[in-house]
GUMARLO-100695 format. One record per residue (C-alpha): residue number from 1; x, y, z. Coordinates in steps of 0.02 Angstrom, whole numbers, plus 50000, padded with zeros to 5 digits. Example, Ala and Ser with C-alpha at 12.3 -4.5 7.8 and 13.67 -1.06 7.14 Angstrom:
<r pos="1" xx="50615" yy="49775" zz="50390"/>
<r pos="2" xx="50684" yy="49947" zz="50357"/>
// end
This chain:
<r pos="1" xx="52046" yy="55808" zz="50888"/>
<r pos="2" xx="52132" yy="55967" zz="50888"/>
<r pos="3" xx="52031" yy="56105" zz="50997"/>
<r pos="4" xx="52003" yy="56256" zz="50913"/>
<r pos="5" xx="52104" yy="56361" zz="51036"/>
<r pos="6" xx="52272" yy="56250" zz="51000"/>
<r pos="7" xx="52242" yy="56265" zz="50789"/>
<r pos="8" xx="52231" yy="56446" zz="50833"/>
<r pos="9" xx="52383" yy="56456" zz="50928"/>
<r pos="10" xx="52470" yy="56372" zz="50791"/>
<r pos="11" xx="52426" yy="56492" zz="50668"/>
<r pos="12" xx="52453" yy="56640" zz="50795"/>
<r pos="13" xx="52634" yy="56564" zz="50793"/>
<r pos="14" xx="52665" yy="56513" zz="50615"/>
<r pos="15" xx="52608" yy="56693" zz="50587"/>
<r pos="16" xx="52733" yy="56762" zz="50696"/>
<r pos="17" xx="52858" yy="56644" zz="50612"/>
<r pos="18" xx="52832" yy="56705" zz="50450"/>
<r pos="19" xx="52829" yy="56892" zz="50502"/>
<r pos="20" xx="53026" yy="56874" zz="50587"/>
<r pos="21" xx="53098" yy="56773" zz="50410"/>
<r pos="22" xx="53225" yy="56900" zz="50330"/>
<r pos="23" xx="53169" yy="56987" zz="50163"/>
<r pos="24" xx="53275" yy="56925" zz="49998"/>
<r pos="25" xx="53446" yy="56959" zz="49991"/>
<r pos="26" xx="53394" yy="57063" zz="49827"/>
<r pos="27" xx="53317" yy="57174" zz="49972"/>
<r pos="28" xx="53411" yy="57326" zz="50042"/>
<r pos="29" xx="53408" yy="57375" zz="50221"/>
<r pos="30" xx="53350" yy="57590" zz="50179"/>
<r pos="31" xx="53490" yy="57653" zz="50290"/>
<r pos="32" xx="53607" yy="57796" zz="50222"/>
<r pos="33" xx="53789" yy="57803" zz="50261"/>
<r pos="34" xx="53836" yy="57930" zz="50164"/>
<r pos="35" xx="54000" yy="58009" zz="50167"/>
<r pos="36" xx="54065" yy="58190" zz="50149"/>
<r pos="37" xx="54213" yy="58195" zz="50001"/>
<r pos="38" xx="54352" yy="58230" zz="50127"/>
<r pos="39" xx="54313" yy="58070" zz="50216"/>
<r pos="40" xx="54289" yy="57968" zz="50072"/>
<r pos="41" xx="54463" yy="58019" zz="49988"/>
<r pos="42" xx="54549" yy="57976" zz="50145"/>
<r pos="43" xx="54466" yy="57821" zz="50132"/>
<r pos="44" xx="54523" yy="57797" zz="49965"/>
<r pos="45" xx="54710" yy="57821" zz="49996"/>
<r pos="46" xx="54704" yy="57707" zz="50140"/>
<r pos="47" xx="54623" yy="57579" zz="50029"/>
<r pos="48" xx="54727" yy="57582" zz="49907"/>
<r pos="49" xx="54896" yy="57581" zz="50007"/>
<r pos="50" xx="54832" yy="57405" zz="50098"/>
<r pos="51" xx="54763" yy="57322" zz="49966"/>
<r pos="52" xx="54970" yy="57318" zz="49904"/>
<r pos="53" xx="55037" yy="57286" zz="50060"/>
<r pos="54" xx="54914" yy="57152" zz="50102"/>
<r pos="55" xx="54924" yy="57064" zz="49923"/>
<r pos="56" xx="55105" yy="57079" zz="49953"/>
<r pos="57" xx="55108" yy="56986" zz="50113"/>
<r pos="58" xx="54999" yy="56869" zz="50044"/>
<r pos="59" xx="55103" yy="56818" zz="49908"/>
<r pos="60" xx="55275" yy="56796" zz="50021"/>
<r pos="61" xx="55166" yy="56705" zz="50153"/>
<r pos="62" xx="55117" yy="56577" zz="50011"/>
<r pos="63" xx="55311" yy="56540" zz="49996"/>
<r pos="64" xx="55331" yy="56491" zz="50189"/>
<r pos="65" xx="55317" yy="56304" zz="50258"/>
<r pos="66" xx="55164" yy="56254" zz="50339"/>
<r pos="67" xx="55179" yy="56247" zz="50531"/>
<r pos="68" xx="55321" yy="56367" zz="50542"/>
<r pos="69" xx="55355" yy="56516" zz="50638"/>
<r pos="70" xx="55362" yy="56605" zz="50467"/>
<r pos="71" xx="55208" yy="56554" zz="50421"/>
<r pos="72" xx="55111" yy="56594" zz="50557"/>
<r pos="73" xx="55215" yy="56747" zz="50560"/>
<r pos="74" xx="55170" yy="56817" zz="50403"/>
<r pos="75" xx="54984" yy="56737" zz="50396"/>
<r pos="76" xx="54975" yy="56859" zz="50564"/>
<r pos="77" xx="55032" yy="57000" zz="50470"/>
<r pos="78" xx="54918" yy="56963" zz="50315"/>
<r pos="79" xx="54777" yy="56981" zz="50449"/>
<r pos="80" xx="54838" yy="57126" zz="50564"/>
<r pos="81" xx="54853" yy="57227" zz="50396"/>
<r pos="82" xx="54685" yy="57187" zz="50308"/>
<r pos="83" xx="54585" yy="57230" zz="50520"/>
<r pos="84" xx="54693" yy="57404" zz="50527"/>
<r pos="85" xx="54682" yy="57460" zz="50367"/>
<r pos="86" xx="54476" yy="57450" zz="50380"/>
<r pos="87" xx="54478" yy="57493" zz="50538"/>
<r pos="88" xx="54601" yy="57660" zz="50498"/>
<r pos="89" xx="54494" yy="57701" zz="50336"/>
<r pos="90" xx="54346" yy="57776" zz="50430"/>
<r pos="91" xx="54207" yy="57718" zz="50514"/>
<r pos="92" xx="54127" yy="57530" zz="50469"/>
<r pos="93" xx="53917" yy="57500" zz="50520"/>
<r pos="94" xx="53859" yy="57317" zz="50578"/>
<r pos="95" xx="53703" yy="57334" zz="50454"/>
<r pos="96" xx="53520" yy="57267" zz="50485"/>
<r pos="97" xx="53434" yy="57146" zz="50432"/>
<r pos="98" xx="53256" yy="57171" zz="50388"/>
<r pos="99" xx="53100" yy="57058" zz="50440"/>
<r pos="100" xx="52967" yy="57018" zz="50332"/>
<r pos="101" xx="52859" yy="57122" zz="50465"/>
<r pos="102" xx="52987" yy="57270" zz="50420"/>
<r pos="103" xx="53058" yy="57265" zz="50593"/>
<r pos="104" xx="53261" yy="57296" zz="50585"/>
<r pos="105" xx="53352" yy="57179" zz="50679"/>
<r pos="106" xx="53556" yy="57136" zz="50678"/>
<r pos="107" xx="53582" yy="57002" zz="50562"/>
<r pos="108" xx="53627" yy="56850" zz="50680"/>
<r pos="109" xx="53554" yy="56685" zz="50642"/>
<r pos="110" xx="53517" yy="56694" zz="50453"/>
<r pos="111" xx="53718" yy="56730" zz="50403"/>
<r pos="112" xx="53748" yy="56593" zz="50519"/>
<r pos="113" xx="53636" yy="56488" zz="50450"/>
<r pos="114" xx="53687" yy="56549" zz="50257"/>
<r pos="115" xx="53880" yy="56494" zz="50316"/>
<r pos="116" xx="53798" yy="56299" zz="50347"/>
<r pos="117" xx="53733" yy="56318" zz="50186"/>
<r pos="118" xx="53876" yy="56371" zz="50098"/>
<r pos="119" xx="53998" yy="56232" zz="50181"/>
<r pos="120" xx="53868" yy="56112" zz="50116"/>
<r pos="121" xx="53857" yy="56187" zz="49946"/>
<r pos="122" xx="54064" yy="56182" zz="49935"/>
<r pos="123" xx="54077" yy="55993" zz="50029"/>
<r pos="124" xx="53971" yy="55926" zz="49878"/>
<r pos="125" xx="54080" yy="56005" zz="49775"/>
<r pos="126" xx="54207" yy="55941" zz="49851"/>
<r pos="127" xx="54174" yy="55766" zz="49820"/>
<r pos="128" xx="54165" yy="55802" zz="49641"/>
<r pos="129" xx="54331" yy="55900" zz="49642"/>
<r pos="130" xx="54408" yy="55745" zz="49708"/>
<r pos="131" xx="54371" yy="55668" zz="49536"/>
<r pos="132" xx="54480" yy="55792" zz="49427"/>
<r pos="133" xx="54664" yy="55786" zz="49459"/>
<r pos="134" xx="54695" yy="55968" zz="49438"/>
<r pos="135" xx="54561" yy="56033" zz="49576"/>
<r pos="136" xx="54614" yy="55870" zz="49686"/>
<r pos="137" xx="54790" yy="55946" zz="49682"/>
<r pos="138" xx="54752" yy="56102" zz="49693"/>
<r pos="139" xx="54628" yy="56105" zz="49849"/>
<r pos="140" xx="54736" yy="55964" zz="49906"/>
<r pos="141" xx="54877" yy="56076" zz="49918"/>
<r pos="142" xx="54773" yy="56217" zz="50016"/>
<r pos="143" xx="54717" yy="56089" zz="50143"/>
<r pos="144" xx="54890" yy="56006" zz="50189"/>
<r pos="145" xx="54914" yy="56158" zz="50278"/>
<r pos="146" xx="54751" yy="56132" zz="50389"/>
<r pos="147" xx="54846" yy="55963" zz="50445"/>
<r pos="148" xx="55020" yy="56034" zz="50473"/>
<r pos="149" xx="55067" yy="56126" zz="50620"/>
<r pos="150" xx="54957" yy="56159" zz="50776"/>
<r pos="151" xx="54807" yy="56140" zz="50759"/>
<r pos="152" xx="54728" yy="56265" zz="50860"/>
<r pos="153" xx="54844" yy="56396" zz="50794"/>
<r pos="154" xx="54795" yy="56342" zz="50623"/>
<r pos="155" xx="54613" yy="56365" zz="50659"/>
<r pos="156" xx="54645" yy="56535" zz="50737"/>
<r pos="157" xx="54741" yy="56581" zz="50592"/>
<r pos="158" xx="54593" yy="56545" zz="50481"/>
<r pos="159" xx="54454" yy="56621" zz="50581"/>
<r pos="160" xx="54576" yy="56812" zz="50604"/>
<r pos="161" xx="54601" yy="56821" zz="50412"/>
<r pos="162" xx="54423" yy="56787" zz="50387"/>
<r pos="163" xx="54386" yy="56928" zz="50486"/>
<r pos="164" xx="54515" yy="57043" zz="50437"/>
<r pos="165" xx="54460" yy="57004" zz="50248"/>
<r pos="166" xx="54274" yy="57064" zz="50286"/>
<r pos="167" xx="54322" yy="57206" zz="50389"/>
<r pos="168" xx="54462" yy="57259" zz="50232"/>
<r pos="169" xx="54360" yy="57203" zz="50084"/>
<r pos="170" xx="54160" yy="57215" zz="50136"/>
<r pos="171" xx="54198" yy="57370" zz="50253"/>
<r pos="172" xx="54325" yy="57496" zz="50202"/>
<r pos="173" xx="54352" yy="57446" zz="49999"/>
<r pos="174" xx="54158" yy="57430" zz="49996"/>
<r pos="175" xx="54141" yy="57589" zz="50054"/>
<r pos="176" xx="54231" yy="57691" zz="49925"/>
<r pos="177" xx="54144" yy="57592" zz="49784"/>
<r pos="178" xx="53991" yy="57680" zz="49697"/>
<r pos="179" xx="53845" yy="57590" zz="49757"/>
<r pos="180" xx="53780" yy="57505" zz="49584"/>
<r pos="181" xx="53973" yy="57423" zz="49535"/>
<r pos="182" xx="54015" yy="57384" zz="49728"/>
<r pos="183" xx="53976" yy="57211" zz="49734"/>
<r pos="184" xx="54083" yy="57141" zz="49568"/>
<r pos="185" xx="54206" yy="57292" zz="49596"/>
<r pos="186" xx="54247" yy="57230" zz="49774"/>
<r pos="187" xx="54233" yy="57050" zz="49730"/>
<r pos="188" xx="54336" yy="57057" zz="49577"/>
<r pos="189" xx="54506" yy="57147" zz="49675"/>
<r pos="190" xx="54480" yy="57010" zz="49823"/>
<r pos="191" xx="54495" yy="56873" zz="49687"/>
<r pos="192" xx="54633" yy="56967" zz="49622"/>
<r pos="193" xx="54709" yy="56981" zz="49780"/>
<r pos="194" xx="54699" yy="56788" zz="49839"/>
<r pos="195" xx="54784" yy="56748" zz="49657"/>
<r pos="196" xx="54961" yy="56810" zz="49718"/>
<r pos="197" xx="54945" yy="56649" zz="49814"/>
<r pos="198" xx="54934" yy="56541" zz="49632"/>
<r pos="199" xx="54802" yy="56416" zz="49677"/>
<r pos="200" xx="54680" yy="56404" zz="49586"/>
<r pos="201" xx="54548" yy="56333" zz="49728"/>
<r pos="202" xx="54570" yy="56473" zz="49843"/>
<r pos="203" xx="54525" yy="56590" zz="49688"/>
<r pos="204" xx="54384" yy="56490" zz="49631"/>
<r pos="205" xx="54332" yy="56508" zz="49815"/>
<r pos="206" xx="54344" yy="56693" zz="49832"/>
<r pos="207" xx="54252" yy="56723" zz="49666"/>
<r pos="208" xx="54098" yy="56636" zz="49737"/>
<r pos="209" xx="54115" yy="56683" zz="49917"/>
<r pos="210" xx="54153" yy="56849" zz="49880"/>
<r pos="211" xx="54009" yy="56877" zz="49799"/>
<r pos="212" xx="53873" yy="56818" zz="49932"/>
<r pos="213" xx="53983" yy="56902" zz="50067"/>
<r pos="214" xx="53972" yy="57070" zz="49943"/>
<r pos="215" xx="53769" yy="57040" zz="49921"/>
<r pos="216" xx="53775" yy="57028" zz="50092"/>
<r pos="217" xx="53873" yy="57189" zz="50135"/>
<r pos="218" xx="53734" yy="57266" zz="49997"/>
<r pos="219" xx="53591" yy="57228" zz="50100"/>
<r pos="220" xx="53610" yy="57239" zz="50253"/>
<r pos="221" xx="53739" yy="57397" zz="50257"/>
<r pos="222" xx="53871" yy="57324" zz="50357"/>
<r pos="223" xx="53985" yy="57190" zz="50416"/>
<r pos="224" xx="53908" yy="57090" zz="50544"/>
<r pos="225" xx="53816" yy="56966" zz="50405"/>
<r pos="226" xx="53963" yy="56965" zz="50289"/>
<r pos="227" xx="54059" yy="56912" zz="50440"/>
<r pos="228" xx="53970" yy="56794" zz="50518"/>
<r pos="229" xx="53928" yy="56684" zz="50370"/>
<r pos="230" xx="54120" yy="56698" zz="50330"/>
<r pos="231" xx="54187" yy="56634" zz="50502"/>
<r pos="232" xx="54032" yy="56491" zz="50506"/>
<r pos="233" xx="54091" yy="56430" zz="50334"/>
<r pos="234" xx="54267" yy="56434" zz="50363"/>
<r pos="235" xx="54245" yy="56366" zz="50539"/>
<r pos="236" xx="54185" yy="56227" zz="50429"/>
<r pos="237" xx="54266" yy="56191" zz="50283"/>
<r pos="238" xx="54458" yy="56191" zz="50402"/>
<r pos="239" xx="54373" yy="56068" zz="50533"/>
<r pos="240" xx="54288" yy="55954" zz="50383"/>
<r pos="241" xx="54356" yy="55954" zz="50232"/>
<r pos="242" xx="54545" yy="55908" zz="50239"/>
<r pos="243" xx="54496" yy="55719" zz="50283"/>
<r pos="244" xx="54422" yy="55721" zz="50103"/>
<r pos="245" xx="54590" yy="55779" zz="50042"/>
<r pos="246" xx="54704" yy="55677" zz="50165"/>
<r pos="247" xx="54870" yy="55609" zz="50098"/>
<r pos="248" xx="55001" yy="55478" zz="50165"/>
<r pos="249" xx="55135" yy="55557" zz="50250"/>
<r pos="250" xx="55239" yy="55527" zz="50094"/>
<r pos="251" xx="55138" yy="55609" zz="49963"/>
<r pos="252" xx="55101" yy="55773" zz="50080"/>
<r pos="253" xx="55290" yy="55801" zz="50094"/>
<r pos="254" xx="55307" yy="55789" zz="49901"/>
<r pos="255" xx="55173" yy="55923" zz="49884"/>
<r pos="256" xx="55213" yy="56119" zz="49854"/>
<r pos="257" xx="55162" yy="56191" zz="50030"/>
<r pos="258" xx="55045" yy="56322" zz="50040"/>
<r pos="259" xx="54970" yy="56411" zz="50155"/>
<r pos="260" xx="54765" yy="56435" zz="50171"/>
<r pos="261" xx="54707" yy="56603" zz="50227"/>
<r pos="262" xx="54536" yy="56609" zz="50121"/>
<r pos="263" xx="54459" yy="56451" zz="50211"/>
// end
């Protein structure tokens, strides 16, 4: 039988448990970052000069060959543009997360842990996608470019746009947004943005994913969440799901080559 000093420590710890599990995402973290008007117009006109220049190298870096030194050329560029243009707009936060026992702590193992679930969510769609010829050719086209090329340059490319696209889109865009239309406002120009590369996938992606990395961003102030759960998931989905999508050699050749910078 169990003594009653053991069934007490159990409860003791599922207590404790309980009392460190993050509050709803419908929660925000009560920490002001207001800005003065002077800082918040600069931040504007920063904003809006990279979100053109960024879409723009998006869209020529869509026309380049998997693999190639333009590719990773211009997929380099995509990322170096979205990291300084957040970074130049004024100051980005990390954010909090906040326990059930009201405690503030940075968000660390539940974005991580929300990027699993996400992968999961988009694998099982996946296998349904496989099922309708246009999605099959669509995200069949985005993941030829995870098997072309090296490898570990391909993965790095993935994993820097990821985080240039939070620090861009959930840090210095965010920002300048009034707080109540921030989340579709911000969501709805990174969808626009990933269209200049015509895929229909990678849009379908950033519509969903930019909206849990923007309810993210919303309550917990900052990047870290938002970025975390981005580089888990897309950690993920470049090491996993181009198998699902694999093509002889002949039919990958035949395909339009694209690059993916959203995965």
């Amino acid at each position: 039988m169990t003594s009653p000093r053991s069934t007490a420590w159990w409860r003791a710890a599922g207590t404790e448990l309980r009392s460190r599990l993050p509050m709803s995402m419908g929660h925000v973290v009560p920490i002001d970052h207001r800005e003065s008007a002077a800082a918040v117009s600069r931040r504007r006109r920063v904003v809006a000069g990279v979100s053109l220049l960024g879409t723009g190298l998006l869209a020529m870096s869509f026309s380049t060959r998997p693999g190639s030194k333009q590719f990773y050329g211009l997929t380099a560029a995509v990322a170096t543009t979205w990291t300084a243009g957040g970074l130049l707009s004024g100051p980005l936060h990390l954010g909090w997360i906040q326990s059930r026992d009201r405690r503030l702590r940075r968000p660390i193992i539940t974005p991580a842990a929300t990027g699993v679930g996400a992968f999961a969510f988009f694998y099982g769609c996946a296998l349904v996608a496989r099922r309708i010829p246009v999605l099959d050719e669509a995200i069949g086209n985005v993941l030829t470019f995870a098997e072309e090329g090296s490898r570990p340059l391909n993965v790095a490319t993935t994993l820097v746009n990821g985080l240039g696209e939070e620090v861009f889109f959930r840090g210095a865009l965010y920002a300048v947004l009034d707080a109540d239309q921030a989340v579709v406002v911000s969501t709805a120009v990174y969808t626009l943005a990933t269209a200049s590369t015509r895929n229909p996938a990678l849009v379908l992606a950033a519509g969903v994913m930019g909206t849990l990395f923007s309810l993210q961003r919303r309550a917990s102030g900052g990047l870290q969440a938002p970025v975390l759960t981005h580089l888990t998931w897309s950690s993920l989905m470049v090491s996993y799901l181009p198998p699902l999508f694999r093509r002889a050699p002949h039919e990958r050749s035949s395909r339009r080559q694209v690059p993916d910078l959203m995965v």
